[in-house]
N, C-alpha and C positions, 0 to 999 in steps of 0.2 A: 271445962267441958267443950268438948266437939259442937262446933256451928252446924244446924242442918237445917237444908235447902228443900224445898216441894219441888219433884217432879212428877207433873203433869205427861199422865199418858196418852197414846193415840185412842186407844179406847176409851178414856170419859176416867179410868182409875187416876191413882196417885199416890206416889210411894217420898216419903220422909228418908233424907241418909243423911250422912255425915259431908260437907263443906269440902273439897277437896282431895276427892276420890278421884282416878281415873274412870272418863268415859266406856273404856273395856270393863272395869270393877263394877260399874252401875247396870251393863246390859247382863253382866252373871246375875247378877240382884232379881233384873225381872225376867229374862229366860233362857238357861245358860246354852240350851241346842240354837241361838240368835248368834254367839258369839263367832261362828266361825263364816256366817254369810256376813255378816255387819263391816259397813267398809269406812262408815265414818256415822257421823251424828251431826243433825239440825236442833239447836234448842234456841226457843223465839226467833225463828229463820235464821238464824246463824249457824254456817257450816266448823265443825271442829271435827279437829282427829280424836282417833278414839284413845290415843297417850295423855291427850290434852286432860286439864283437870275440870271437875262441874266445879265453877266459883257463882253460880247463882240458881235462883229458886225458875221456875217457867216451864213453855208444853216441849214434851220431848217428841223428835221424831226418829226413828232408828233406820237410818239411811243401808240398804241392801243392794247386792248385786244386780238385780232387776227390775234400780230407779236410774232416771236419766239421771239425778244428780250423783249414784255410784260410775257412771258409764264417763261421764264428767271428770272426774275425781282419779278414776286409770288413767285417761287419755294424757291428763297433765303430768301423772308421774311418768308415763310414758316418754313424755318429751323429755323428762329433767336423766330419766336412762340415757334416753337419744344424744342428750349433752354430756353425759357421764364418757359414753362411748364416742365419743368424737374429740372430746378434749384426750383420751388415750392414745385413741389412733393419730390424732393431730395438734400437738400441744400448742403449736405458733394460735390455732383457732379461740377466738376471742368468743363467750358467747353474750346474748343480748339477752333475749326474752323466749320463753316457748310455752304460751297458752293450749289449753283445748279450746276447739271449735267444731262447726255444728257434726261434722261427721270423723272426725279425726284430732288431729294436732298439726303442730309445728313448731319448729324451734329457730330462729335466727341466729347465724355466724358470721364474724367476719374473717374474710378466710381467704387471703389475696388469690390461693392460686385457682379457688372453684373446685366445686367438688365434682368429679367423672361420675360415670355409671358403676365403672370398679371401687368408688371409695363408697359411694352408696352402698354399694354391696358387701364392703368390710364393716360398716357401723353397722347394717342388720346383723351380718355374724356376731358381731363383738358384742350387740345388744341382747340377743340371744343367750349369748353364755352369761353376762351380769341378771339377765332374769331368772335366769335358770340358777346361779349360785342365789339367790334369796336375799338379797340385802334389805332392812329393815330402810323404811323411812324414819329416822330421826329430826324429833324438835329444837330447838332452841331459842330464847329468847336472849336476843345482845343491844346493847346501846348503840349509837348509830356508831360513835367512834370505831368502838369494836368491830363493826361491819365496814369502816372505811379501811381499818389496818390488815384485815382479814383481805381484802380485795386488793388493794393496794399491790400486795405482795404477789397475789397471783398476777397482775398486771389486769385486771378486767374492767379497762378504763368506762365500761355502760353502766358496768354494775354500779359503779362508783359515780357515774352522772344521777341515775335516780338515786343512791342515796342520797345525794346531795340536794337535791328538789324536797328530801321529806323534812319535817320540822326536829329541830336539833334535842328536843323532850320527847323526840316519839323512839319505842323501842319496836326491833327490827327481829322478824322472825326468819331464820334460816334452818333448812333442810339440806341433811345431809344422806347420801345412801351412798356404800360401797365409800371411795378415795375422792367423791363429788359434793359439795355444798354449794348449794345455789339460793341465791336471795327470793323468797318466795311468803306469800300469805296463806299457801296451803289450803285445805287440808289436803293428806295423798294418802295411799292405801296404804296398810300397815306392812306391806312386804311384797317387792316386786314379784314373787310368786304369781302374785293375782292374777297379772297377765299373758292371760293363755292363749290368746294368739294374738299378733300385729304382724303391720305391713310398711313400710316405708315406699310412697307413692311418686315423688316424686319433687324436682327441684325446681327453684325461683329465684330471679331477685326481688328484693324487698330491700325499699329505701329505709332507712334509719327511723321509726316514728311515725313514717307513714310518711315524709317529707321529703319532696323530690330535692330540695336543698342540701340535705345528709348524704351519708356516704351510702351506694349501693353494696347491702350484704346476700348472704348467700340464704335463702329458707330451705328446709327440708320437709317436707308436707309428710305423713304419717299415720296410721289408723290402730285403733287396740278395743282389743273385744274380753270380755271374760269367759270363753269357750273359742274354739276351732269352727265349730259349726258357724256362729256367728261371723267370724271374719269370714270364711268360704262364702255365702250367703251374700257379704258385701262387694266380697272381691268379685263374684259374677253379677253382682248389679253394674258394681263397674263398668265392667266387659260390656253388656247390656249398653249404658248409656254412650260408650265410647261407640257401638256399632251405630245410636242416634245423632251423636254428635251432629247439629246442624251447621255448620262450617264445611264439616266433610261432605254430608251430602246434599246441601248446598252448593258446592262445588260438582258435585256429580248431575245435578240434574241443572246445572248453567242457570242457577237461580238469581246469584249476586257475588259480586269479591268486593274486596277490603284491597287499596294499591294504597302502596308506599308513598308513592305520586302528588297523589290525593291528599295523604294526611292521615293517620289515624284515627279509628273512630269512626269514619264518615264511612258510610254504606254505597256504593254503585251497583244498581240494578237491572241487571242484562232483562231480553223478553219476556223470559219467559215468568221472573222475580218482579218484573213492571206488571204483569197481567197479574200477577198474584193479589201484589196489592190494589190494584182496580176494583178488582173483583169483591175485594175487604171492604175494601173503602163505600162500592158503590152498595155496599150493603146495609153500611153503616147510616149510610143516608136514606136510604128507606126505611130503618127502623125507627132513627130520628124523627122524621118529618110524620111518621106515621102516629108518634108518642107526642106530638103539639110541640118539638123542638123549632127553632127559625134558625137557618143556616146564616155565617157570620165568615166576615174572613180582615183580620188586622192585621199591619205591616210588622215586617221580620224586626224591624229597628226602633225606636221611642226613643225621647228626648231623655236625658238623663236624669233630668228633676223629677218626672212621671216617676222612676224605679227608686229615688229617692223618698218621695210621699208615700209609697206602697210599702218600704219598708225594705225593700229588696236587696236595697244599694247598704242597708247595714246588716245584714241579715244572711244574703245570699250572694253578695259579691264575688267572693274565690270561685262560685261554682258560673259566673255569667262572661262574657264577650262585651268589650266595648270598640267602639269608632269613633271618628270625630270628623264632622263636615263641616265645613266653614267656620270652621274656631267654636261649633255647637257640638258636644257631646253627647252620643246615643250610647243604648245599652241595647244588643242582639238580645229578642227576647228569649227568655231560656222557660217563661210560660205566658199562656194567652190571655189571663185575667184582667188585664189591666184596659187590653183594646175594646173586652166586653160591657167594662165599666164604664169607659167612655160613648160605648153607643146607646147604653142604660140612660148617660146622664143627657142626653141629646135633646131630650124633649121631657116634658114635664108628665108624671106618671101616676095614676090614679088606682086603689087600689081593686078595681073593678080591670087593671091592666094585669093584674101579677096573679098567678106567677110568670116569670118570664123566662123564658128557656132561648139561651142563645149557645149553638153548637159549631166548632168549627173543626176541622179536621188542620189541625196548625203547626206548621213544622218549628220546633226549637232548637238552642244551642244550648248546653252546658257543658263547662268546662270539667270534662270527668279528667281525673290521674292516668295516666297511662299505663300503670301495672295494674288496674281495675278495667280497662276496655275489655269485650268478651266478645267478637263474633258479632251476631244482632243481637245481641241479649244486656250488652252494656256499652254504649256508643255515645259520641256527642251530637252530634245531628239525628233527631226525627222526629216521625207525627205524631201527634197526639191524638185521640179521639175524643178535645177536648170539650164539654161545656158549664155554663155558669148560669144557676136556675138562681131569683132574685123572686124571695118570696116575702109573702109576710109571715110574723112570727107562729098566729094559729096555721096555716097553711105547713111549716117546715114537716111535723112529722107526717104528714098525708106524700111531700115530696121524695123524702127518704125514703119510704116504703114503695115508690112508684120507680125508685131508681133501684133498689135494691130489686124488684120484679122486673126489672128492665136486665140485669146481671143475672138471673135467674134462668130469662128466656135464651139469652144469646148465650148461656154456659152450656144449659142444655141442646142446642144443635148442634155443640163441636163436642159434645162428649164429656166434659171437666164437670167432675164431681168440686168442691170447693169447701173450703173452710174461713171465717172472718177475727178479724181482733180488731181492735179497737186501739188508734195508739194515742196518746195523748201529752199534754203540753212538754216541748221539751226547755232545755235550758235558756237556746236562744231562742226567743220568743218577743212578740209584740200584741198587746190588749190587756184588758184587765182582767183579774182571775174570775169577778162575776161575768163576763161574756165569755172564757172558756169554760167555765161550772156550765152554764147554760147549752152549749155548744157540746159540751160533753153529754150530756145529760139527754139532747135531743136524738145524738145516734143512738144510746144506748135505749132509750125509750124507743127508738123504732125498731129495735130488734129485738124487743123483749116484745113485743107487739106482734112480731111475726112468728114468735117464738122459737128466733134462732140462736143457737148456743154461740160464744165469742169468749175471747182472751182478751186481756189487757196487758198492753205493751205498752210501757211506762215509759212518756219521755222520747217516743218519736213519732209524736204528731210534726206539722207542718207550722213553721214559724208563726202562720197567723190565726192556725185551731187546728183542733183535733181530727180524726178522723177514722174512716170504716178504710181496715185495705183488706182483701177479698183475695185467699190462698187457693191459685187452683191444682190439684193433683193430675198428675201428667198421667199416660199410661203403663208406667213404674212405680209409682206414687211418690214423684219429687213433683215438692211443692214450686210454686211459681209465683210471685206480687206482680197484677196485671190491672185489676180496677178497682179502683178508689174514690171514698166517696169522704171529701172535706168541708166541715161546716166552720162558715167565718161569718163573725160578726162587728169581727174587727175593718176590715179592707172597705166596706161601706160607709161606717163611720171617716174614717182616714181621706174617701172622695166625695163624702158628704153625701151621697146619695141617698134619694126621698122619695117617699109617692103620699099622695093626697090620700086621708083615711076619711072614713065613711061621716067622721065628727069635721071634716075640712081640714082638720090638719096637716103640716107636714108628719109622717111618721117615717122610722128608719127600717129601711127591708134587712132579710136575712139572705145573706148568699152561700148558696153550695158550689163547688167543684169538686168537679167529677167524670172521670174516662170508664167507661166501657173494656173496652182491649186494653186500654194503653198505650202504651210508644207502641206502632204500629209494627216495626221494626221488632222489638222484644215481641210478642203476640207471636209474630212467622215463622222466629225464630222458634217459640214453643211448640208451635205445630208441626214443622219440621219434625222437631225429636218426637212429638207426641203421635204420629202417624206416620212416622220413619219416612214422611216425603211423600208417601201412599193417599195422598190427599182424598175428600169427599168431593164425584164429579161435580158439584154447582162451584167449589173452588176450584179445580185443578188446571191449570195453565193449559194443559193440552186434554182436551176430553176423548177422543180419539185417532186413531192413526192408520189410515187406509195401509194395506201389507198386500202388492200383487204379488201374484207367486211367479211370474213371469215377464218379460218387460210384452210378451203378446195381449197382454189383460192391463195393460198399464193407460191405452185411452178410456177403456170404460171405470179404469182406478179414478181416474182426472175427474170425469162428471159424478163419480158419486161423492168424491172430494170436496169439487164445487158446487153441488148439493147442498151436498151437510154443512157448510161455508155459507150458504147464504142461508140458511135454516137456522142462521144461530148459535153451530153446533164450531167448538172450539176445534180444529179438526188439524191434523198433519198427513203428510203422505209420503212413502220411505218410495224413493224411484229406482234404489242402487237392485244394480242386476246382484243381489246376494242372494242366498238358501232362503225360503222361507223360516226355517227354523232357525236361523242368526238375524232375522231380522222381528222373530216374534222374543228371541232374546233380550235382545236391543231394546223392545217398546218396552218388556218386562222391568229392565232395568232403570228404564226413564219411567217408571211407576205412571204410562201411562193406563188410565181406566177401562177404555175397549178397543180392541185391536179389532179389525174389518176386514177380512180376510179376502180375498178376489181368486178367484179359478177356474177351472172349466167351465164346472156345474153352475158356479155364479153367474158366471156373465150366458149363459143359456141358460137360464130360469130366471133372466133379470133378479137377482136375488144378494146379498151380503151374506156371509157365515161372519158370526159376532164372536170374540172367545174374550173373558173379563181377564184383569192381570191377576186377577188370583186363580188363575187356569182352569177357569168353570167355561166350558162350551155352553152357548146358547144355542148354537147349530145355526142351520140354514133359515133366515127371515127376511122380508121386506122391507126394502128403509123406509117406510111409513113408519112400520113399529119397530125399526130400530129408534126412530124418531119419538116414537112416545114411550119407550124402553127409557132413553136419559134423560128426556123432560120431566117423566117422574123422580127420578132421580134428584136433578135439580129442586123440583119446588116443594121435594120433602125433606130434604135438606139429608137424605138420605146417605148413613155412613158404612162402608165395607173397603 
């Protein structure tokens, strides 16, 4: 007699079959109009093809076109085409690896001579016609030997590195479609058909493994959708972000560059990108001091034993900078915790002292890769908005919730809607698993408190606890990681840090860290793309820009310049004998906020004509209430 298995349906049923059906036989079973959306199948979170056989009883899930993990599951067969079509056009090409990723794919080659714009554009064609002829994805399961002799022969000396890594009893599942077999764990769609529209984006190097030591190969970046509409849709968000791109316009409004000179990574900030962040900064400390923070400021450098005891030195080393003075070895800090601990431990602390709020605005070093630097959005030099609340243990969830209201108030003036997850212990890691249970336990009790909805993100917390990190949506709706809030109970234990409780005891505080913005740097950058540079007048580097319409009107331009100059008023003044209308161009362009027009009529009715850069005339007023025109502006924090 036939073995039969329980499967457990998404609606609460359960249907009894036979032991070793195909996954496509089981969905005829429960609804045969399922079989032609159905792209693969989850049973007890395990993803399988629908060729694959049911070998056990458990809850089913019938995975469709219009789940992220069907959207998933194209992208990767997508790639394994991408490689099908590149090994045709180019057989010397070796390939590696080609995942899905969050919005697309990618597949890795090594390919001495580099791939043009024209080979780019033969692998779309080529990939076109093998999805269009329908090649089924085929299974197979082989021994590892079998997968060594199979690769061997093609010469695909990567493929043959990771078999080599796996254990010599484990069998090796390969995928085949059309004249390509690729070493892969699957699952894929049952027939390149599926994919009804993709893109091929665009080219990279990428080191071997991620490792600047390997040899650099070639990436092909890539996107696939299950309709035209979809990719159309993507392809103009593209377009979209590419017109935000903050690098580019950045560059246009003489915000900041990046020199060769300099170094990689590291940020220089012309006037106009210094008053930006001034103006961040000095904001950040008025809301600090105003929430019972105490500003703090600790040296760029610490002795190396400090990043030892913290854990840093085994934990975070690859990512940090070292020096050495006088035969002593420091570690460049790459975060400010440690300096905060030390002024904690300064004096003896009572718990009629805590919580303690110490905030610094702190510039760091990490040692990021150099095929991950981006612009301001992933750099090794910048500031944080960082600080480190040292509470006791009843007090922690009353903190978390006054921080998480604190990321509430300052998302709602820039606009960012937000979403939170929760990531937790990962592998390298330092404390006991009863202080991260507890440390875990405390974010998510503050946000179930507040009753906000969250994710859990398994496995990347922070080496020494868990933590809240806070996604804000842009005004395209790309998400952003900007403020975060980590609970450790480890790092006070490790500097022995105490305060007197209420019984005379010493007892052990709980420390948060936690940023607001973030790297300062990443933050501007977001803004940038999120108000395409069009900034809110309380930030905008230049808040106005006197425009004579002739150099006859250009002394009475001067005093209403210097004016609005000593009034406060961020203010520029265009003196070139040009058109009025190339120079109201001009300010247009430099997004600045109110253009000041000067004329006839002006300077005989002692009077300014105001026009905003989104071409609303406010006509002819008095700089008194042009003056209380931007003041309001400013202290509402008001956005257009």
């Amino acid at each position: 007699m036939a073995e039969i298995v329980k499967i457990k349906l998404s609606d609460g049923s359960s249907l009894e079959i036979e032991k070793g059906i195909p996954y496509s036989d089981l969905i005829k079973k429960i609804d045969k109009s399922l079989e032609k959306k159905s792209i693969a199948v989850m049973l007890n979170n395990k993803l399988f093809d629908l060729s694959q056989l049911v070998n056990e009883s458990g809850e089913l899930q019938i995975i469709t076109e219009d789940s992220k993990e069907a959207l998933d599951i194209l992208r990767h067969s997508a790639a394994h085409i991408m490689a099908e079509a590149v090994k045709e056009l180019f057989p010397d090409a070796k390939v590696t690896i080609g995942p899905s990723i969050e919005n697309g794919f990618y597949y890795d080659f090594d390919y001495e001579a580099g791939f043009t714009q024209d080979d780019i554009d033969k692998i779309e064609k080529k990939m076109d016609y093998l999805i269009k002829k329908g090649s089924h994805f085929e299974r197979r399961v082989v021994s590892k030997q079998e997968a060594r002799e199979l690769f061997s022969k093609q010469n695909e000396t990567y493929k043959l590195e990771i078999i080599d890594e796996l254990p010599d009893s484990e069998d090796i599942s390969l995928y085949t479609q059309g004249n390509f077999t690729d070493l892969c764990r699957g699952p894929h769609i049952p027939n390149s058909s599926k994919i009804r529209g993709f893109k091929l984006l665009s080219t990279a190097g990428a080191y071997w493994r991620g490792d600047e030591k390997n040899k650099m190969l070639q990436r092909i970046y890539g996107t696939a959708f299950y309709s035209k509409d979809d990719l159309k849709k993507y392809l103009d968000f593209l377009e979209e972000a590419k017109k935000r791109d903050h690098r580019k316009i950045g560059k246009e409004l003489d915000l900041f560059s990046i020199s060769d000179d300099a170094g990689a990574g590291f940020i220089i900030w012309h006037p106009k990108g210094a008053m930006l962040r001034i103006l961040l900064e000095d904001f950040e400390k008025r809301e600090h001091i105003k929430r019972g923070y105490q500003p703090v400021v600790g040296p760029q450098i610490l002795k190396l034993d400090l990043w030892k005891k913290s854990g840093h030195y085994d934990n975070y080393r690859e990512n940090m900078y070292f020096t050495k003075i006088d035969d002593q070895e420091y570690g460049i800090k790459p975060m400010n915790c440690l300096s905060h601990m030390i002024i904690y431990k300064s004096k003896i602390r009572s718990y009629r002292d805590l919580p303690v709020r110490f905030f610094e605005l702190g510039t760091v070093y990490r040692h990021e890769k150099s095929g991950v630097l981006h612009g301001l959005l992933r750099v090794r030099g910048f500031t944080q908005d960082d600080a480190h609340i040292l509470c006791t243990p009843d007090q922690l969830n009353s903190e978390i919730i006054n921080i998480i209201n604190f990321i509430k108030d300052v998302m709602d003036i820039f606009g960012f809607t937000y979403s939170m997850e929760i990531s937790t212990r990962p592998e390298k890691s330092i404390g006991s698993a009863e202080d991260w249970d507890k440390a875990t336990f405390a974010l998510e009790n503050a946000l179930k408190t507040n009753n906000l909805p969250y994710k859990i993100n398994e496995g990347d917390g922070a080496f020494y606890g868990p933590k809240i990190d806070v996604k804000l949506r842009d005004a395209i709706g790309r998400e952003w990681q900007c403020a975060t809030i980590q609970c450790d109970f480890t790092l006070p234990q490790k500097f022995d840090l105490t305060y007197v409780g209420e019984d005379g005891q010493k007892h052990r505080p709980v420390m948060l860290h936690r940023v607001i913005l973030g790297s300062i740097e990443r933050f501007i950058g977001v803004l940038i793309e999120h108000f395409m540079g069009a900034f809110p007048v309380w930030i905008s580097p230049v808040q106005a820009i006197v425009l004579p319409v002739s150099e006859k009107f250009l002394d009475y331009s001067e005093k209403i310049y210097t004016f609005l100059v000593e009034n406060g008023i961020r203010c520029d003044i265009d003196r070139r004998s040009e058109k009025l209308g190339f120079k109201i161009r001009e300010a247009q362009l430099q997004k600045i906020p109110y253009m000041i027009i000067i004329g006839e009529q002006e300077f005989a009715n002692n009077t300014i004509s105001v026009r905003k850069r989104t071409k609303e005339d406010i006509g002819a007023i008095t700089l008194a209430n042009f003056i209380e025109i931007i003041n309001d502006d400013i202290t509402s924090y008001r956005r257009w």
